[in-house]
CHARMM-style PDB file with segment names, atoms N, HN, CA, C and O in Angstrom:
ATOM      1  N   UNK     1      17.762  22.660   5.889  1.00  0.00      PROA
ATOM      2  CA  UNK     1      17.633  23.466   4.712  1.00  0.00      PROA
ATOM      3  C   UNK     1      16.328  23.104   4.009  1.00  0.00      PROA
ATOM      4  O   UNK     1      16.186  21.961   3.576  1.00  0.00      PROA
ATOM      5  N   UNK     2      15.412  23.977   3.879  1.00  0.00      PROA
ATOM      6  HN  UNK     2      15.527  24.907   4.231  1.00  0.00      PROA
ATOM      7  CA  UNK     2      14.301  23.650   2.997  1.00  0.00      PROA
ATOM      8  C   UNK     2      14.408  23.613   0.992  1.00  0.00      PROA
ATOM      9  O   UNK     2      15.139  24.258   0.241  1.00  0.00      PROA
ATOM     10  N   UNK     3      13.763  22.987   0.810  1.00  0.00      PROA
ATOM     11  HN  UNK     3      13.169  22.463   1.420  1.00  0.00      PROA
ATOM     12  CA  UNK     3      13.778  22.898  -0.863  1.00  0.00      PROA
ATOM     13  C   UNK     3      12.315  23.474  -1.489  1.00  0.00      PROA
ATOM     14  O   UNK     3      11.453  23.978  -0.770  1.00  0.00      PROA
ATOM     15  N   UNK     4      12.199  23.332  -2.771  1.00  0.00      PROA
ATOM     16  HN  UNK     4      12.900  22.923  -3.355  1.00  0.00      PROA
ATOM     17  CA  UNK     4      10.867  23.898  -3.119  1.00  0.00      PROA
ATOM     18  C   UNK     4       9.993  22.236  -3.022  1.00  0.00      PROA
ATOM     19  O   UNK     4      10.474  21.127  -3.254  1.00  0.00      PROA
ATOM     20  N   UNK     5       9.074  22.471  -2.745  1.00  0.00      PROA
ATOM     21  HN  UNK     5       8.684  23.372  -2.556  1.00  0.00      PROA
ATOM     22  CA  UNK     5       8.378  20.664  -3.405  1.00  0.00      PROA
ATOM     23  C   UNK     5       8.221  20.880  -4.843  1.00  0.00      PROA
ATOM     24  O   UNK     5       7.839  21.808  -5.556  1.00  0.00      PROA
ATOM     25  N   UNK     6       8.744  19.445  -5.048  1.00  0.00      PROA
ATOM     26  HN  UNK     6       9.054  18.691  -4.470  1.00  0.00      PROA
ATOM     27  CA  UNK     6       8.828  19.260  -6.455  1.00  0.00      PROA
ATOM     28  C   UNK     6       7.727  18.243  -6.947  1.00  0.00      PROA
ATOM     29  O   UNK     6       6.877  17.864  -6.141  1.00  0.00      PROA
ATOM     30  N   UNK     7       7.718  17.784  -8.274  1.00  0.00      PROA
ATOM     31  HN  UNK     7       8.408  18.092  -8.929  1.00  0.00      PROA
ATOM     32  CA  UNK     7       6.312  16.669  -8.657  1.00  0.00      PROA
ATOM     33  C   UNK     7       7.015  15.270  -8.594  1.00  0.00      PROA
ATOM     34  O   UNK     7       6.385  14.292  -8.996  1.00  0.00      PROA
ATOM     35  N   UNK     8       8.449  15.106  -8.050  1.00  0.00      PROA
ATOM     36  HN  UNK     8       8.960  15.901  -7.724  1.00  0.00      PROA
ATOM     37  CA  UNK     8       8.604  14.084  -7.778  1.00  0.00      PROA
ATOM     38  C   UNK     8       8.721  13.179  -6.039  1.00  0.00      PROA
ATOM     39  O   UNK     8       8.919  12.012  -5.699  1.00  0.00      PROA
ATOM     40  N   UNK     9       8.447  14.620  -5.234  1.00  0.00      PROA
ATOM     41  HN  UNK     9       8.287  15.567  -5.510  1.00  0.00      PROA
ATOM     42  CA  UNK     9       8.233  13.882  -4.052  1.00  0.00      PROA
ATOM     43  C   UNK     9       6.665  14.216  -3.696  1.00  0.00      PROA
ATOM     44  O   UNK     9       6.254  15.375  -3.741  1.00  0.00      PROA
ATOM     45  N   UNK    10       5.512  12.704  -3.208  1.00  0.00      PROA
ATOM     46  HN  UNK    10       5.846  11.763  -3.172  1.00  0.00      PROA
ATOM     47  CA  UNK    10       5.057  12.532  -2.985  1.00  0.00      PROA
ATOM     48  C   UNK    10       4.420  12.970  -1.579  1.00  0.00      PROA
ATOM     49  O   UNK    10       4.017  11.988  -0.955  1.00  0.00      PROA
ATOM     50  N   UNK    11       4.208  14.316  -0.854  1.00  0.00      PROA
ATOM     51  HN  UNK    11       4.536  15.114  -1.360  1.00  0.00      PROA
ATOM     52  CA  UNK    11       4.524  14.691   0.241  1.00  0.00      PROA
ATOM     53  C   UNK    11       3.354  13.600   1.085  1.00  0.00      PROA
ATOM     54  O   UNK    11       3.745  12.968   2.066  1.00  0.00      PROA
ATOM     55  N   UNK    12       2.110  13.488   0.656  1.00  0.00      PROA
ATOM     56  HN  UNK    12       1.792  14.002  -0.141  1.00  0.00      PROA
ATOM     57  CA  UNK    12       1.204  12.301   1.151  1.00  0.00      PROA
ATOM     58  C   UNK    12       1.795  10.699   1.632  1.00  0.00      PROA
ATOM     59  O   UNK    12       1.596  10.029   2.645  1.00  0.00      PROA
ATOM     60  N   UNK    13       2.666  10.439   0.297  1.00  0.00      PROA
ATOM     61  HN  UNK    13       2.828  10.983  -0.527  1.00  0.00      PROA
ATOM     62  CA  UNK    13       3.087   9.204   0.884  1.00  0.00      PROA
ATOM     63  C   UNK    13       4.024   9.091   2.275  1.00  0.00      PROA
ATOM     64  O   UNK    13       3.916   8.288   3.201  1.00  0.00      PROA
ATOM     65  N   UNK    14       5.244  10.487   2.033  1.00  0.00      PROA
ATOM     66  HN  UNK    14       5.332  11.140   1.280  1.00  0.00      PROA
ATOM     67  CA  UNK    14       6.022  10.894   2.917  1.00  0.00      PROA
ATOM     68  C   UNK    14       5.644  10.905   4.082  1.00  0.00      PROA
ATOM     69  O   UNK    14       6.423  10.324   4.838  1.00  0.00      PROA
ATOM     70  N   UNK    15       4.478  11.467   4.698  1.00  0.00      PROA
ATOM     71  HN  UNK    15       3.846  11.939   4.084  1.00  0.00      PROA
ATOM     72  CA  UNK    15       3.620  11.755   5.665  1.00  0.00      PROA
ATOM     73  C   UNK    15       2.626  10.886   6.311  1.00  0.00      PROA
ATOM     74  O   UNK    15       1.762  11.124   7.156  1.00  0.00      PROA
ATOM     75  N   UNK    16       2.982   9.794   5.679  1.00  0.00      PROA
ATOM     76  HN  UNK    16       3.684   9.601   4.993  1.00  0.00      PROA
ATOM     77  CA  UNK    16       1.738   8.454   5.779  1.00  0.00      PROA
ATOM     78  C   UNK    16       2.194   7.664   7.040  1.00  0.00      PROA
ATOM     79  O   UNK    16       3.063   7.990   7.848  1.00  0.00      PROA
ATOM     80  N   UNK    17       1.524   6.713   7.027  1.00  0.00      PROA
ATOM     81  HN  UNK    17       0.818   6.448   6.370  1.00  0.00      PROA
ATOM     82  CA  UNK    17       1.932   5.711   8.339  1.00  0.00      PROA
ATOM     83  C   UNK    17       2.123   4.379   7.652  1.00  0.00      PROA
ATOM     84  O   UNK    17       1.044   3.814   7.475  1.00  0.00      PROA
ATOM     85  N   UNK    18       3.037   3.792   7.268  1.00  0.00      PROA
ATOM     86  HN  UNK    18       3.914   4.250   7.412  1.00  0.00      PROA
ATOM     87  CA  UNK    18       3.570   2.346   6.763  1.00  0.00      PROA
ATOM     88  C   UNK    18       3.261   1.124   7.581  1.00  0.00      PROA
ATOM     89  O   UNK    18       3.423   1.174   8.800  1.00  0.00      PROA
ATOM     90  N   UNK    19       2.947   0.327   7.156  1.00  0.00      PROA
ATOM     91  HN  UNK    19       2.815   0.286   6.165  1.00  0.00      PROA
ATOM     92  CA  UNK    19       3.125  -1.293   7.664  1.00  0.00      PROA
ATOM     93  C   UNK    19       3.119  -2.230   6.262  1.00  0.00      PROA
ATOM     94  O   UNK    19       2.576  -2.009   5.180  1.00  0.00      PROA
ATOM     95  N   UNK    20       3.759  -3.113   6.615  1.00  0.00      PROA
ATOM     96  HN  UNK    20       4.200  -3.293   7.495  1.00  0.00      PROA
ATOM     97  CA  UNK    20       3.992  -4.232   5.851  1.00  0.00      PROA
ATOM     98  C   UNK    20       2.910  -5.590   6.164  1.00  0.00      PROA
ATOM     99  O   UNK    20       3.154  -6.281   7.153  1.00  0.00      PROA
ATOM    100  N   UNK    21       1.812  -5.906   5.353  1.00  0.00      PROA
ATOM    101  HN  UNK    21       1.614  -5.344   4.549  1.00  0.00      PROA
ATOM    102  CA  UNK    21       1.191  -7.281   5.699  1.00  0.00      PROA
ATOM    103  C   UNK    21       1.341  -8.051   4.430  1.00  0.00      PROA
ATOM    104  O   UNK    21       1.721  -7.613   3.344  1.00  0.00      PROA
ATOM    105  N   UNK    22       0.995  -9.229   4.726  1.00  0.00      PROA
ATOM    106  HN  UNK    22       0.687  -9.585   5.609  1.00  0.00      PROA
ATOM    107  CA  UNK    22       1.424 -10.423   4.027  1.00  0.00      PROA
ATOM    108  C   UNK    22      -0.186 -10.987   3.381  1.00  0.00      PROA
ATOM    109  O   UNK    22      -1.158 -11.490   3.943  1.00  0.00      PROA
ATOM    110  N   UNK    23       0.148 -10.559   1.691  1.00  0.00      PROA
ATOM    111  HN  UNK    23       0.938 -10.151   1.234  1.00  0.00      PROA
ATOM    112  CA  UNK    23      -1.220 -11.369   1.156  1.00  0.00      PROA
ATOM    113  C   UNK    23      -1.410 -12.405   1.125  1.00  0.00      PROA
ATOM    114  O   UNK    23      -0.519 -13.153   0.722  1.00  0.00      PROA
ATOM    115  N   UNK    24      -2.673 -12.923   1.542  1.00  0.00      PROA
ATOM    116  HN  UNK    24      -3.397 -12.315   1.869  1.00  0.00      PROA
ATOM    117  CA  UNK    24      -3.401 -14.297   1.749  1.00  0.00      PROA
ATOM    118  C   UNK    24      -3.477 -15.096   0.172  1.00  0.00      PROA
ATOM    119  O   UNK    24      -3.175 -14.729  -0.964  1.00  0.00      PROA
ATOM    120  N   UNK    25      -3.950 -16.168   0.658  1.00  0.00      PROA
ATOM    121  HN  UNK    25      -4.195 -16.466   1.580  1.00  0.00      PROA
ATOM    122  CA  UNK    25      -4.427 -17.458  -0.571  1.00  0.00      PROA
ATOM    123  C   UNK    25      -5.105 -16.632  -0.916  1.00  0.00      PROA
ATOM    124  O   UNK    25      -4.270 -15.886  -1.428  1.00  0.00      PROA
ATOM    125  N   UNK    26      -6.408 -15.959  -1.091  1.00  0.00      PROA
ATOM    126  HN  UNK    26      -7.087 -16.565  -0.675  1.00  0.00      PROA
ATOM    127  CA  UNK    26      -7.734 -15.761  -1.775  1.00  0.00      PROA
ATOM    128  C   UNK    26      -7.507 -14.237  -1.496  1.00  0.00      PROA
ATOM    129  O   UNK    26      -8.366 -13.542  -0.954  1.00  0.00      PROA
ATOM    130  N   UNK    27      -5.893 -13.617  -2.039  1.00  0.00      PROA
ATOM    131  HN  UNK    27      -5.195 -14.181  -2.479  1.00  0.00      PROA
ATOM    132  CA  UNK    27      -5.779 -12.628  -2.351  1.00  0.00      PROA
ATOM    133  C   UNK    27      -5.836 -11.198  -1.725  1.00  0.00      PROA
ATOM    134  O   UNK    27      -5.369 -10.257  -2.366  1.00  0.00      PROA
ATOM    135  N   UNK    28      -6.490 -10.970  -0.284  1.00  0.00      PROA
ATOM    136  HN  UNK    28      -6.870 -11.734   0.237  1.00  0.00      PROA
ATOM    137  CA  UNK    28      -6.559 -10.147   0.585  1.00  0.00      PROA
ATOM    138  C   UNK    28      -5.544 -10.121   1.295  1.00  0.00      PROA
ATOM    139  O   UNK    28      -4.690 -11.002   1.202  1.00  0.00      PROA
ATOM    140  N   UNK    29      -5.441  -9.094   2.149  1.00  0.00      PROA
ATOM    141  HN  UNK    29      -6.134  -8.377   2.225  1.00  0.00      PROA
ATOM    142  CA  UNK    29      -4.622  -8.504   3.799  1.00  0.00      PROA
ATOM    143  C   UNK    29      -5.036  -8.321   4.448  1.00  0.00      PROA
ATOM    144  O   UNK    29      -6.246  -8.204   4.251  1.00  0.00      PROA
ATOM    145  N   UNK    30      -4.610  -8.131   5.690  1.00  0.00      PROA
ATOM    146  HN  UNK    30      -3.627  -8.226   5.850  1.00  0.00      PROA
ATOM    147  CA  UNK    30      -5.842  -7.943   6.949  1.00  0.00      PROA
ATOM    148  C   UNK    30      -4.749  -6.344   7.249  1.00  0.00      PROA
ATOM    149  O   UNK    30      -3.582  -5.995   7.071  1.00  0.00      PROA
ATOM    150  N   UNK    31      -6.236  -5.686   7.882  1.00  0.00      PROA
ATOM    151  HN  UNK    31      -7.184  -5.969   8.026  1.00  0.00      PROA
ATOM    152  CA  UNK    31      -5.893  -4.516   8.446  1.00  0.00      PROA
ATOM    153  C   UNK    31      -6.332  -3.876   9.338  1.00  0.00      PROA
ATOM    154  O   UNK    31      -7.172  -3.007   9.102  1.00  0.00      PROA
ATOM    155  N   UNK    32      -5.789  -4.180  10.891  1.00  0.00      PROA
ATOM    156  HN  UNK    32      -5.107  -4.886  11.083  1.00  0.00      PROA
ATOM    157  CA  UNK    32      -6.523  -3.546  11.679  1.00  0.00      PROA
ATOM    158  C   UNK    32      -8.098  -3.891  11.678  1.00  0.00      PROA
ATOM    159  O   UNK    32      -9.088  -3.172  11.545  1.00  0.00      PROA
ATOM    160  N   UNK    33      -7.906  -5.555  11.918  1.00  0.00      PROA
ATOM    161  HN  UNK    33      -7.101  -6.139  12.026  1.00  0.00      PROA
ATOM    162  CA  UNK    33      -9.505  -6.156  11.715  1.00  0.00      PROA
ATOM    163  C   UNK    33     -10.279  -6.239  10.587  1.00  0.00      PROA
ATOM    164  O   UNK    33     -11.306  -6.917  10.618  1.00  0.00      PROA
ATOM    165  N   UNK    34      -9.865  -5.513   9.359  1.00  0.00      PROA
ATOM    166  HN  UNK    34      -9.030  -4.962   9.335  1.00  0.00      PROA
ATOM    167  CA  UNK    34     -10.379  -6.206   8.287  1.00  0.00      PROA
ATOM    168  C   UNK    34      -9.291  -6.416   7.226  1.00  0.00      PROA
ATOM    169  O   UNK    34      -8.106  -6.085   7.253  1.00  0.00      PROA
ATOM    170  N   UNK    35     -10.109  -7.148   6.141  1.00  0.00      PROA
ATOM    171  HN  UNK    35     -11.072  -7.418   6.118  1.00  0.00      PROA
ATOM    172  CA  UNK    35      -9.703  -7.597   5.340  1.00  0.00      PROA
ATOM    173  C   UNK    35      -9.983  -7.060   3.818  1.00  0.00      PROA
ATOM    174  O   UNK    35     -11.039  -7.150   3.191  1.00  0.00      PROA
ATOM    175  N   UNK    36      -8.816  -6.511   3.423  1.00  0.00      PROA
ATOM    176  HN  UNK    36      -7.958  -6.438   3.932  1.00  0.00      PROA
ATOM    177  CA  UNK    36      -8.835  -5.706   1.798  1.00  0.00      PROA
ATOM    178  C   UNK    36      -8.327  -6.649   0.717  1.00  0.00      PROA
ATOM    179  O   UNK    36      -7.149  -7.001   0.668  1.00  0.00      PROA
ATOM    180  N   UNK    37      -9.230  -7.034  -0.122  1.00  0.00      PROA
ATOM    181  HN  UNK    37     -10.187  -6.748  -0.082  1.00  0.00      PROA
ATOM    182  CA  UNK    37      -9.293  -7.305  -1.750  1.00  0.00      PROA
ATOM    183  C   UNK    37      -8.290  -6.635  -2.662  1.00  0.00      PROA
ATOM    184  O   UNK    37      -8.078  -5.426  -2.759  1.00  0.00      PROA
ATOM    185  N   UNK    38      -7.703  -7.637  -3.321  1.00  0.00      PROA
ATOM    186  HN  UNK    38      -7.874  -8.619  -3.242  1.00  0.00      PROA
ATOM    187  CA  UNK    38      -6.930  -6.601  -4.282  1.00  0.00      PROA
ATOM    188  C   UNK    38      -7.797  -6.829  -5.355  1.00  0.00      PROA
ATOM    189  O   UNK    38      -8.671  -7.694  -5.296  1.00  0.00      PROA
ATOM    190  N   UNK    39      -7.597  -6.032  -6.444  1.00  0.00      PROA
ATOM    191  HN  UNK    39      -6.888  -5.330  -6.492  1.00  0.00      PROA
ATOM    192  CA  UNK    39      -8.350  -6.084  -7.764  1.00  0.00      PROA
ATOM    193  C   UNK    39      -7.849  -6.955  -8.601  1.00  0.00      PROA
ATOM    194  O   UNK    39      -6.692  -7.317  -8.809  1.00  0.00      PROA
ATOM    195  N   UNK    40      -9.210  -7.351  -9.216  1.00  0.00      PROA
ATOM    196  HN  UNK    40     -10.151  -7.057  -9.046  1.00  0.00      PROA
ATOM    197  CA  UNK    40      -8.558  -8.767 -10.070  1.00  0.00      PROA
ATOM    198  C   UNK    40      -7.788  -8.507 -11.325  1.00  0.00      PROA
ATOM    199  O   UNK    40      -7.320  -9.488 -11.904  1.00  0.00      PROA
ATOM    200  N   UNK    41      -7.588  -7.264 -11.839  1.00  0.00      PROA
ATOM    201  HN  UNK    41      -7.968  -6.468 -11.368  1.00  0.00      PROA
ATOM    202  CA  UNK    41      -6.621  -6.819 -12.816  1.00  0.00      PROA
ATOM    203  C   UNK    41      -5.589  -6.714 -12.403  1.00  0.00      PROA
ATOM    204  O   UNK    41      -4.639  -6.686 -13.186  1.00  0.00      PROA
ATOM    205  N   UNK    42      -5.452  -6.647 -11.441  1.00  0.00      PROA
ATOM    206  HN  UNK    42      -6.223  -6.670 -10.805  1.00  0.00      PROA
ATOM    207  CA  UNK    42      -4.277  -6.296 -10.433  1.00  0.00      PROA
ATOM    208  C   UNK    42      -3.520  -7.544 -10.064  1.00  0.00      PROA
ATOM    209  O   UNK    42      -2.304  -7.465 -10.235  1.00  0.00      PROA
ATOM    210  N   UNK    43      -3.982  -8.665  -9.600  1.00  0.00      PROA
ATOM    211  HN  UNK    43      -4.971  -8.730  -9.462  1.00  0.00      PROA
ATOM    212  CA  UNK    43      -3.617  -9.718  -9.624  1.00  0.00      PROA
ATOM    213  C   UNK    43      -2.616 -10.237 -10.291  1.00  0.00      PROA
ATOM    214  O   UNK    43      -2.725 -10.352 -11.512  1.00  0.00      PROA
ATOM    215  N   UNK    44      -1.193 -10.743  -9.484  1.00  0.00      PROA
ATOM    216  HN  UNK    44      -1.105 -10.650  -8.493  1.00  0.00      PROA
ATOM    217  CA  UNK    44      -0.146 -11.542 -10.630  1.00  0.00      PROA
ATOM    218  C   UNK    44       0.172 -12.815 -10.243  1.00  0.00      PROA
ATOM    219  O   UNK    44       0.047 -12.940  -9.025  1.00  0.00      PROA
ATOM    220  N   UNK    45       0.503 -13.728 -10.754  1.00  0.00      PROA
ATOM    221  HN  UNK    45       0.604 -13.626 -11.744  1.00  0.00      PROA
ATOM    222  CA  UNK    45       1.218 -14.442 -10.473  1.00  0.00      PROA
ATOM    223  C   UNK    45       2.265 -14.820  -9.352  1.00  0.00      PROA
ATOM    224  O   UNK    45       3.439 -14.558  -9.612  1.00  0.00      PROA
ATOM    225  N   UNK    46       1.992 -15.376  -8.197  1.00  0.00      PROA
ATOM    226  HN  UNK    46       1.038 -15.589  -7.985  1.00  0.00      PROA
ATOM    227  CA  UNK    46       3.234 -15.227  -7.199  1.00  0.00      PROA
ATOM    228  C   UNK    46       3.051 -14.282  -6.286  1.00  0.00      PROA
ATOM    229  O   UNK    46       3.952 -14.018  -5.489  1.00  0.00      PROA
ATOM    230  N   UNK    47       1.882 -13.650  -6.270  1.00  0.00      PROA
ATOM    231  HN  UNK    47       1.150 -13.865  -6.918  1.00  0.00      PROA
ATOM    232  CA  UNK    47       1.290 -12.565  -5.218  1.00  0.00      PROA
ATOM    233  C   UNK    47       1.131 -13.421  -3.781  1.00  0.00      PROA
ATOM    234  O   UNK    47       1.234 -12.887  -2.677  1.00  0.00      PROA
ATOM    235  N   UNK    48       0.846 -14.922  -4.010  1.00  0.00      PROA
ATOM    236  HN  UNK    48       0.762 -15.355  -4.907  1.00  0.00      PROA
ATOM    237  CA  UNK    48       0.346 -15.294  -2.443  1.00  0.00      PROA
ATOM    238  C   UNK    48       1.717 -15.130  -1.697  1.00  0.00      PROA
ATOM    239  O   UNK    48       2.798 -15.168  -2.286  1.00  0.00      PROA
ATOM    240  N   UNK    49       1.542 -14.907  -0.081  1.00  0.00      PROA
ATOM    241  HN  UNK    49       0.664 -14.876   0.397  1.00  0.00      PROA
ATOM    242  CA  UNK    49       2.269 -14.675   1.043  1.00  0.00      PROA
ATOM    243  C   UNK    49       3.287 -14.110   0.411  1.00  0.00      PROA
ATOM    244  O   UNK    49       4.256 -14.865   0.336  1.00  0.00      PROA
ATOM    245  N   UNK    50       3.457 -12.913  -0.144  1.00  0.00      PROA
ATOM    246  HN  UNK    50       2.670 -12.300  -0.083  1.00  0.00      PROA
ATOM    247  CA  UNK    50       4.402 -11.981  -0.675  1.00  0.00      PROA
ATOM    248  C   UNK    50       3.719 -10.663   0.656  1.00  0.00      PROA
ATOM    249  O   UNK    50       2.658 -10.752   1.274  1.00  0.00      PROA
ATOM    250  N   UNK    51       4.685  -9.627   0.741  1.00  0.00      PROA
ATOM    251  HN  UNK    51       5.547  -9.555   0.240  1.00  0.00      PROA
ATOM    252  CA  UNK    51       4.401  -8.482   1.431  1.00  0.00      PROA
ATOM    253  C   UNK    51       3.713  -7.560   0.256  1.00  0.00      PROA
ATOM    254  O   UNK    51       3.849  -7.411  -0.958  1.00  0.00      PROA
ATOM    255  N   UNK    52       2.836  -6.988   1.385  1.00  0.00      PROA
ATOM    256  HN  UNK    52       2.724  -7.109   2.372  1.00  0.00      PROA
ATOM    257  CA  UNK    52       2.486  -5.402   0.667  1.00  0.00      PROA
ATOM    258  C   UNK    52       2.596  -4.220   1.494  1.00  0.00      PROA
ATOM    259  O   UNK    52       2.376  -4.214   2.705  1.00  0.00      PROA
ATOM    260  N   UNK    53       2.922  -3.282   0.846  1.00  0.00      PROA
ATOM    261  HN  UNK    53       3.101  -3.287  -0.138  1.00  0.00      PROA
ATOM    262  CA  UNK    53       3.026  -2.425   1.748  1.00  0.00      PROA
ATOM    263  C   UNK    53       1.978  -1.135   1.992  1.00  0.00      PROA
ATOM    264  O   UNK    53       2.278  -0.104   1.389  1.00  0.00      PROA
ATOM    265  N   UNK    54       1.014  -1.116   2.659  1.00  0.00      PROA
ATOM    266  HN  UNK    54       0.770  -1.954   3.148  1.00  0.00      PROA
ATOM    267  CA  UNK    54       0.133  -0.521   3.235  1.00  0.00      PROA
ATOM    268  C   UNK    54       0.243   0.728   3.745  1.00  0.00      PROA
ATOM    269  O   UNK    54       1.124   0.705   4.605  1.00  0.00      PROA
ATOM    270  N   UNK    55      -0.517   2.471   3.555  1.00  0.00      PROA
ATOM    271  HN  UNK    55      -1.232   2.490   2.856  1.00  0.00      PROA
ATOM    272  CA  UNK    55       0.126   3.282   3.664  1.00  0.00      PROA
ATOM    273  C   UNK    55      -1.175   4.102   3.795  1.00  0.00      PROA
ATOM    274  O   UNK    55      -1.855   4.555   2.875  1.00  0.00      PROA
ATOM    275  N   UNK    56      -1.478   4.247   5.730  1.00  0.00      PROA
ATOM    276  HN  UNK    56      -0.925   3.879   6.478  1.00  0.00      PROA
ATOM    277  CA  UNK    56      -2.553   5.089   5.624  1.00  0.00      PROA
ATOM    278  C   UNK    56      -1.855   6.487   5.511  1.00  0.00      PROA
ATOM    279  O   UNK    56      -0.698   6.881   5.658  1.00  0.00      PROA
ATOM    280  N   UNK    57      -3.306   7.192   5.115  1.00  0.00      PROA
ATOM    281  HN  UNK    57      -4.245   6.872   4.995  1.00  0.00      PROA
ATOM    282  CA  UNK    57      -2.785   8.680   4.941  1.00  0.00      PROA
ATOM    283  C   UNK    57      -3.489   9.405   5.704  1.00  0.00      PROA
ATOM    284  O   UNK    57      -4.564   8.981   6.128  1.00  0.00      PROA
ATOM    285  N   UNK    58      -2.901  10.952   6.111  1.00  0.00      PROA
ATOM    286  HN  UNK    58      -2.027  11.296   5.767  1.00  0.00      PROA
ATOM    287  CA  UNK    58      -3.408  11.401   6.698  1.00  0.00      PROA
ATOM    288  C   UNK    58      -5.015  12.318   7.017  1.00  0.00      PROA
ATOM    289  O   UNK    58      -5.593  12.936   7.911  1.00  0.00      PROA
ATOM    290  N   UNK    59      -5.202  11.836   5.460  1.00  0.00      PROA
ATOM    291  HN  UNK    59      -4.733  11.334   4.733  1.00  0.00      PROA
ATOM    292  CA  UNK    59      -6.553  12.069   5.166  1.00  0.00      PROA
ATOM    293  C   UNK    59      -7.517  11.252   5.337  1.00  0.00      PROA
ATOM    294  O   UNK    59      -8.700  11.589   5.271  1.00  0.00      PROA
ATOM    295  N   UNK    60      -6.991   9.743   5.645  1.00  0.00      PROA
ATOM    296  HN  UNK    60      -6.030   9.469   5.698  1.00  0.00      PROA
ATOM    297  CA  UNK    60      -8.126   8.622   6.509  1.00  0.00      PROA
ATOM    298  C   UNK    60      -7.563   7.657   4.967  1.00  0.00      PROA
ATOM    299  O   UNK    60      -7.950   6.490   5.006  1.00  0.00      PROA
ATOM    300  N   UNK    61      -6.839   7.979   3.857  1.00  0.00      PROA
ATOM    301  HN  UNK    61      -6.525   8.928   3.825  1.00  0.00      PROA
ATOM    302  CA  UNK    61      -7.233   7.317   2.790  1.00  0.00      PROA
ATOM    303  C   UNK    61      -5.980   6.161   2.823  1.00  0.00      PROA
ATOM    304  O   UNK    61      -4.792   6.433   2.992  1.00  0.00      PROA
ATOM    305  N   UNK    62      -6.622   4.636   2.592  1.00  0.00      PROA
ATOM    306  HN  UNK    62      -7.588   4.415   2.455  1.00  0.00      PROA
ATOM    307  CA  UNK    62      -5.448   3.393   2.684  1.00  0.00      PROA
ATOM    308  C   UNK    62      -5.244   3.355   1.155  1.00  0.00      PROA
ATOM    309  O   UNK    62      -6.128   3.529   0.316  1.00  0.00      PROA
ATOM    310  N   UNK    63      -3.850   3.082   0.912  1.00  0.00      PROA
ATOM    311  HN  UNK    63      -3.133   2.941   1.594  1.00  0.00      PROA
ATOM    312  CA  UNK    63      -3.130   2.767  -0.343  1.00  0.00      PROA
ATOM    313  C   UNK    63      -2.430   1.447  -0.024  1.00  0.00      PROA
ATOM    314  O   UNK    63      -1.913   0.965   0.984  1.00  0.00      PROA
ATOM    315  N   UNK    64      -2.609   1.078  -1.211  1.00  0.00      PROA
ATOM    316  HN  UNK    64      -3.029   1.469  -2.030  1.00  0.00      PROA
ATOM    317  CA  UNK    64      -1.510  -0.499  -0.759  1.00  0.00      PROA
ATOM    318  C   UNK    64      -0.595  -0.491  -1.930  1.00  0.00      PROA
ATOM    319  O   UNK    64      -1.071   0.224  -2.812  1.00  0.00      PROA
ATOM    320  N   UNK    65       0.343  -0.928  -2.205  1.00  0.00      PROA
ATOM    321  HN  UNK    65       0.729  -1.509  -1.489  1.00  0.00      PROA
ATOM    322  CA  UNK    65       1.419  -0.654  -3.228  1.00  0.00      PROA
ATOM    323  C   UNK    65       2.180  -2.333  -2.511  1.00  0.00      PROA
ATOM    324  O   UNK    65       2.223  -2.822  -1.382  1.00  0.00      PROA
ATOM    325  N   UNK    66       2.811  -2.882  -4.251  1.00  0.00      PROA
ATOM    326  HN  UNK    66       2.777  -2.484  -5.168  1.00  0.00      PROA
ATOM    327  CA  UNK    66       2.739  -4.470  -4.442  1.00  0.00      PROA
ATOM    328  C   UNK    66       3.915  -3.963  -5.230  1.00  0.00      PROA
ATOM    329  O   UNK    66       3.700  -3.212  -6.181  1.00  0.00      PROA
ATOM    330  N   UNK    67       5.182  -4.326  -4.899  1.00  0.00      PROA
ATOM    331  HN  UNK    67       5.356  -4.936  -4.126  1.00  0.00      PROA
ATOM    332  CA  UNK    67       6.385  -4.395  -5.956  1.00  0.00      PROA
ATOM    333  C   UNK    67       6.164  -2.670  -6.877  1.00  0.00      PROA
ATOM    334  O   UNK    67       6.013  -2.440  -8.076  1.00  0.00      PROA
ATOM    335  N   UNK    68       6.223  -1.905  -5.905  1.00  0.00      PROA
ATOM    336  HN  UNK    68       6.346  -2.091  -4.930  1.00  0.00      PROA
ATOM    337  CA  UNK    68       6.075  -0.549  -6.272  1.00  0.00      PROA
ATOM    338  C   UNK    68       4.890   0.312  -7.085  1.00  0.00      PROA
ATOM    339  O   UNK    68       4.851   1.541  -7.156  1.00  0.00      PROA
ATOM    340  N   UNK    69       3.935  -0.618  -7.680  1.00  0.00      PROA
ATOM    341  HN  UNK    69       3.967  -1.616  -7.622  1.00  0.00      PROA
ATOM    342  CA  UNK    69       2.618  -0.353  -7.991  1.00  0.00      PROA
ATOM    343  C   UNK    69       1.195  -0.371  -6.601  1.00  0.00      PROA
ATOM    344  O   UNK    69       0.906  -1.047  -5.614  1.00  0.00      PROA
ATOM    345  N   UNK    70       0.675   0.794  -7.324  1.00  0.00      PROA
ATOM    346  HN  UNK    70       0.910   1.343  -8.126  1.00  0.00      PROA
ATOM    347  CA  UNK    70      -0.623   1.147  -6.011  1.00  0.00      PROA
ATOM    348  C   UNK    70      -1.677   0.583  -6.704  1.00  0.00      PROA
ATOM    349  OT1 UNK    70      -2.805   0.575  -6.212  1.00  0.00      PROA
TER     350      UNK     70
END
């Protein structure tokens, strides 16, 4: 059964490709050979070797989302 899209489903994220990596001491993830920075505003407390969850899209664009924030 189809629905209308609504502004609460995300059809990009839906459509994405997921993996889970594990942030480093000095705050990065590795991905497919490199290594992504999180922002230092972004930064909390208790972030080291916690998961993030990583979410290419089908537009080439990587999102990373940390305890439900991107």
């Amino acid at each position: 059964m189809h629905r209308p899209l609504t502004r609460e489903i995300d059809l990009d994220a839906a459509l994405s490709h997921v993996e889970n990596r594990v942030i480093t001491n000095d705050y990065t993830f590795p991905y497919y050979g490199r290594h992504y920075r999180t922002f230092r505003e972004q930064v909390q407390a208790g972030m080291r070797r916690q998961n993030v969850c990583v979410e290419l899209r089908l537009n080439g664009e990587l999102k990373a989302c940390y305890q439900g924030a991107t």
